[in-house]
C-alpha positions in Angstrom: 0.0 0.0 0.0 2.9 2.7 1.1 4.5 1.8 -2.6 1.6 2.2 -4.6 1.2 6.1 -2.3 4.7 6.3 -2.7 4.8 7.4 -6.3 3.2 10.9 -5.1 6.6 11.4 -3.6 9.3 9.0 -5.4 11.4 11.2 -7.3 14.6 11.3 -9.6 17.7 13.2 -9.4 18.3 16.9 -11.2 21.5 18.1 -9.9 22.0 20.2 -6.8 22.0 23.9 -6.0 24.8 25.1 -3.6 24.9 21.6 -2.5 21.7 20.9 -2.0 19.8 17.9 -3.8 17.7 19.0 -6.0 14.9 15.5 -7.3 11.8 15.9 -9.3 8.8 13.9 -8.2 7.8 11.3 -11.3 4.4 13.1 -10.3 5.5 16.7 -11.4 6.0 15.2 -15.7 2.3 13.7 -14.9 0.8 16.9 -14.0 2.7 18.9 -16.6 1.0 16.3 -19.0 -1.9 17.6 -17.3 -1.8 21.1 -18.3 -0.4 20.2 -21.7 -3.9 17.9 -22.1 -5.8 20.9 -20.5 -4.6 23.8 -23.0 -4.1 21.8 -25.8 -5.3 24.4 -28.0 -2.7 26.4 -27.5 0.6 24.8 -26.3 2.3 27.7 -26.0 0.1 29.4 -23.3 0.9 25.5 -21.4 4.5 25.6 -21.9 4.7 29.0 -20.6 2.6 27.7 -17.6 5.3 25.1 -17.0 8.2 27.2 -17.2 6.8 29.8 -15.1 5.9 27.5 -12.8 9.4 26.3 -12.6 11.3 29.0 -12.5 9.2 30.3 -9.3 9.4 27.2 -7.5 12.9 27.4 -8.1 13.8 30.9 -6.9 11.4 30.1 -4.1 14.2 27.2 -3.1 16.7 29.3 -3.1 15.0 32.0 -0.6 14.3 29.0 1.8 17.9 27.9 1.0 19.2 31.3 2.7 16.7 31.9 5.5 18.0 27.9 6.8 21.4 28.4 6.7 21.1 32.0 8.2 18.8 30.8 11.1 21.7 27.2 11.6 20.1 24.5 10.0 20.9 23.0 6.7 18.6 21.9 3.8 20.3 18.3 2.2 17.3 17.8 0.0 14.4 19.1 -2.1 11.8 17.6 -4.2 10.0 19.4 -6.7 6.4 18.2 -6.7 2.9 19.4 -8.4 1.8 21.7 -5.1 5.7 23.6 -5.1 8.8 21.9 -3.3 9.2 19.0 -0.5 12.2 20.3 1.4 14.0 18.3 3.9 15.4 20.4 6.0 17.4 20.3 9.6 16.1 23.0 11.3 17.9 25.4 13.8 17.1 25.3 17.4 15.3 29.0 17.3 12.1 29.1 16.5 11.5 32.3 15.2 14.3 31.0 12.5 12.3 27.5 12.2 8.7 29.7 11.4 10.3 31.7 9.3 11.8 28.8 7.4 8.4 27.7 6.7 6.8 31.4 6.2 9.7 31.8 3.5 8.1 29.7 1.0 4.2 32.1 0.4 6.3 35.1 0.8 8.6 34.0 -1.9 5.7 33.8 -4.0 4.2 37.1 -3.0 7.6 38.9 -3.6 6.9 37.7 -7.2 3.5 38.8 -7.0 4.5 42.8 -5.8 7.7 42.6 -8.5 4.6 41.6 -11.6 1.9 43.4 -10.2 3.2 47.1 -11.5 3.1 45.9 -15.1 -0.3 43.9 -14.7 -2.2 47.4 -15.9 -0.8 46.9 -19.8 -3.0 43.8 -20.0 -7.3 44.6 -20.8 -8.1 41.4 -18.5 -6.8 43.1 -15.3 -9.8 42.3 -13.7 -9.5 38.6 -13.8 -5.9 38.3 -12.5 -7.0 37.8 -9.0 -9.6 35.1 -9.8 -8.2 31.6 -9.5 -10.4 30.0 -10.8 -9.3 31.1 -14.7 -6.5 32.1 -16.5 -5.5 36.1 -17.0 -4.5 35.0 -20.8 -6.7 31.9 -22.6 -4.2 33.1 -25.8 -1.4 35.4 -26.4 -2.0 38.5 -28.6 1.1 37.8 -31.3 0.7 41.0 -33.3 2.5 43.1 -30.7 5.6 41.9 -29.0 5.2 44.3 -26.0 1.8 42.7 -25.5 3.2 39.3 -25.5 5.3 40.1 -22.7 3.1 41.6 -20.6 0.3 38.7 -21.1 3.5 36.4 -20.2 4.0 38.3 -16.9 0.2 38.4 -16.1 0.6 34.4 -16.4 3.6 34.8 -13.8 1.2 36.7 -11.3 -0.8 34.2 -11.6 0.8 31.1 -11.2 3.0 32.8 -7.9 -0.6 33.9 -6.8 -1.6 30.6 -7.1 1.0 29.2 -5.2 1.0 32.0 -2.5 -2.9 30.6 -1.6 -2.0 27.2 -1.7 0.9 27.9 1.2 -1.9 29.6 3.0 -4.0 26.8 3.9 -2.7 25.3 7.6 -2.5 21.5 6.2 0.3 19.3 6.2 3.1 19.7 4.5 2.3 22.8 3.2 3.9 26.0 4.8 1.3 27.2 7.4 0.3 23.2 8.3 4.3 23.6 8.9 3.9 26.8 11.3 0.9 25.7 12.8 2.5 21.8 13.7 6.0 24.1 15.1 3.4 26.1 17.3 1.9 22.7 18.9 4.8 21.0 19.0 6.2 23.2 22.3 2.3 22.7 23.9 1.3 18.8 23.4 3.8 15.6 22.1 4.7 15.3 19.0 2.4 12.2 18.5 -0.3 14.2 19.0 0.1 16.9 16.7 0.9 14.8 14.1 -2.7 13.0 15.2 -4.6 16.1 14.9 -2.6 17.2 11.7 -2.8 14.6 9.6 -6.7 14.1 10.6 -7.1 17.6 9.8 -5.7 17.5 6.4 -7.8 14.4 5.4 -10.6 15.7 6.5 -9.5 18.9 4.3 -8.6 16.8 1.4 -12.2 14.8 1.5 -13.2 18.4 1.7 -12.0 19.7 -1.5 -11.8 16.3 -3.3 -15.7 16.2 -2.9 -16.2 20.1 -3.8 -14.4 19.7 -7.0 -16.8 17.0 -8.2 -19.8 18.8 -7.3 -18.9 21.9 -9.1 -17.2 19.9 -11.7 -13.7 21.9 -11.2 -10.8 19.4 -11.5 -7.7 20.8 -9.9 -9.9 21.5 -6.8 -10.3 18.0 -6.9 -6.6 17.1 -8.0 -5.1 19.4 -4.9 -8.0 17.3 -2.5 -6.5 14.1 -4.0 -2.6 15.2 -3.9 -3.4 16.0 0.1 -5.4 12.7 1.4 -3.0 10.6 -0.5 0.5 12.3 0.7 -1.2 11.8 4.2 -2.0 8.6 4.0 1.5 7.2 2.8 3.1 9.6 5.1 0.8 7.6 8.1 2.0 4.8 6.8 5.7 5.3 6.8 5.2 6.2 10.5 4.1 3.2 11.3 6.8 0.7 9.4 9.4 2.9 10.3 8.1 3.5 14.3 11.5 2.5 16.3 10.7 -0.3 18.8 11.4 0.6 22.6 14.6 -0.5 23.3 15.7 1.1 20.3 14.8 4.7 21.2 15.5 4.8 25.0 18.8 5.1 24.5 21.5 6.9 22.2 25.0 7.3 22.5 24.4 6.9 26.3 21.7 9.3 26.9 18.3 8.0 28.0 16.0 10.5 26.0 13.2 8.4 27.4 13.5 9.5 31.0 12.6 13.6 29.7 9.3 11.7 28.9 9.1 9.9 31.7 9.5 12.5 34.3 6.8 14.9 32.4 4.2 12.1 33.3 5.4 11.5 36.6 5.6 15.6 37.3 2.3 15.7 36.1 1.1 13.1 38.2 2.9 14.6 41.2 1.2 18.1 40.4 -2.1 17.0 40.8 -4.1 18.4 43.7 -4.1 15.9 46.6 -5.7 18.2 49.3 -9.4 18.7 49.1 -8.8 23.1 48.1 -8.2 23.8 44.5 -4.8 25.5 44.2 -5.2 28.9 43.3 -5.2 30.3 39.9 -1.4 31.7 40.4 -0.3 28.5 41.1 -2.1 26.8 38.5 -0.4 28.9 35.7 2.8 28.4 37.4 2.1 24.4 37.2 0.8 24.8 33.1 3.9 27.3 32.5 6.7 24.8 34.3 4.8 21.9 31.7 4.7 24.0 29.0 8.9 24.5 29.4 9.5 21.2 29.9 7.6 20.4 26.8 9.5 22.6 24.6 12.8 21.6 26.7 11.8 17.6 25.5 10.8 18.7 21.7 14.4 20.4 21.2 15.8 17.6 22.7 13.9 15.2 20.7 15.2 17.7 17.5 19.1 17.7 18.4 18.5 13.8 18.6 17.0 13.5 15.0 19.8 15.7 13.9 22.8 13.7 15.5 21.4 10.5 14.3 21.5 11.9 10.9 24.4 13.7 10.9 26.2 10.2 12.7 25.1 8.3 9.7 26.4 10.2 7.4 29.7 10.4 8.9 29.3 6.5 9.4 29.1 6.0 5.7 31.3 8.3 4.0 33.8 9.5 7.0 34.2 12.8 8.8 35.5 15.3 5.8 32.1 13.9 4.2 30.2 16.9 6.6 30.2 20.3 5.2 30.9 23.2 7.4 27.5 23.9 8.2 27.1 20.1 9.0 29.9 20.2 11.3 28.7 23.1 13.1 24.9 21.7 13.5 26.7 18.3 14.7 28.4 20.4 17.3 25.5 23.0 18.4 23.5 19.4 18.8 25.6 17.8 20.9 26.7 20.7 23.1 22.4 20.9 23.6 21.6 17.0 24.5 24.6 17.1 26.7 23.4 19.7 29.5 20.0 18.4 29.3 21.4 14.8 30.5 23.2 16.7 33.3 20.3 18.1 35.2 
């Protein structure tokens, strides 16, 4: 079942940008055939739809690209896919620098939105460049060059507006399902969130899946599709890939279990055992001390992912395989798991 989901996701190599993997998804060629099927009257408005597409995806990597390695973390891989980019990325410890990783990718998109927009008044279909539900240009004017161009930067608008909403919904793994699951992640356990997310985003995808076949509208239903099925394999893969016990309690000699642990047992301990409610000062003070020891447990948890990662690398291809920016996330994760097994 995961390998027939799987194919949403499998991807080939492109090359690399400032060493960073670059893939494309085998579904990005399908949906390109898509739009080639779609606007097959005129081929060149769906090539132009492609490369547009491309190029903004693209330039939208390279913003995330910078805003990682400026807030510590590294990205070591991205796939291109039909809704954008999959990025997998390391993230610093920060977390203004790990929202505004994710917040990078709409406002990439809405960058290229204000750059068009000036130039949008030389077109006569100006009012229909903020609907998404058509195209600004159904066929480029070829009598004037100058008209051509401008029609080809109304399709730009478009497709980065396009984009820009699509970020904008708070569903997994888009950008804002990305901000929303950082914001949870220092309140409840990570099993949780991912819980409530990926429910959420099924239910989201049914959602749209079922509009689009009502009102006959089939990328409303493609985007439904893309989400239920990218959440179901990614379900899946959580549960064949779900460490046993024994296997996670310890690493390197540090028991990143007993965090867990102790958050149970404090919250056991905290409970009222005298018949008058604690007040509502200490009450906050109890929430607040859980609340840090939450977010204390979820960077932990991080700097573990991170050294496992980083360890495996060096594992397979040896130390001078880490870049500098590896080297330094190696060290920043070690120097934070080690105080954190000291208290």
């Amino acid at each position: 079942m995961s390998s027939v989901l799987n194919v949403l996701t499998s991807s080939f190599p492109a090359g690399s940008i400032f060493h960073t993997r670059i893939r494309v998804a085998y579904s990005l060629p399908v949906f390109f055939l898509l739009i080639l099927l779609k606007k097959s009257d005129d081929l060149l408005i769906a090539a132009s739809l492609i490369l547009i597409f491309l190029a903004s995806v693209l330039f939208q990597v390279l913003m995330q690209l910078a805003v990682v390695r400026h807030s510590g973390g590294e990205v070591t891989e991205v796939v291109l896919w039909p809704l954008g980019s999959l990025a997998r990325i390391q993230l610093g410890f920060k977390l203004n620098g790990r929202l505004l990783t994710w917040l990078s990718v709409p406002l990439s998109h809405l960058l290229l939105c204000l750059v068009t927009l000036p130039v949008m008044f030389h077109i006569e279909s100006i009012s229909s460049l903020f609907s998404l539900y058509s195209l600004p240009v159904n066929q480029f004017s070829m009598e004037f060059l100058s008209q051509l161009g401008w029609e080809f930067i109304a399709l730009a608008f478009y497709i980065n507006l396009m984009l820009f909403a699509i970020n904008l919904f708070p569903v997994l793994p888009l950008s804002l399902g990305r901000v929303v699951e950082e914001l949870l992640l220092g309140r409840f356990s990570t099993n949780s969130v991912n819980r409530v997310l990926h429910s959420f985003t099924t239910f989201f995808g049914f959602t749209l899946l079922l509009v689009g076949v009502i009102f006959s509208h089939a990328w409303i239903a493609l985007f439904g599709t893309i989400l239920i099925c990218w959440t179901l394999y990614e379900k899946i893969r959580q549960l064949e890939t779900a460490p046993a016990r024994d296997e996670s309690e310890l690493f390197l000699g540090y028991d990143f279990s007993a965090g867990y642990t102790s958050l149970e047992q404090s919250d056991e301990l905290e409970a009222p055992s005298v018949a008058r409610p604690p007040s509502f000062l200490t009450r906050w003070k109890a929430r607040r001390r859980r609340q840090q020891r939450r977010k204390a447990a979820a960077r932990l948890q991080a700097a573990q992912e991170q050294i496992d990662l980083l360890l495996k690398k060096v594992s397979e291809t040896g130390l001078s395989s880490l870049t500098a920016a590896e080297y330094k996330q190696l060290k920043q994760a070690s120097q934070h798991v080690r105080p954190q097994k000291s208290k």
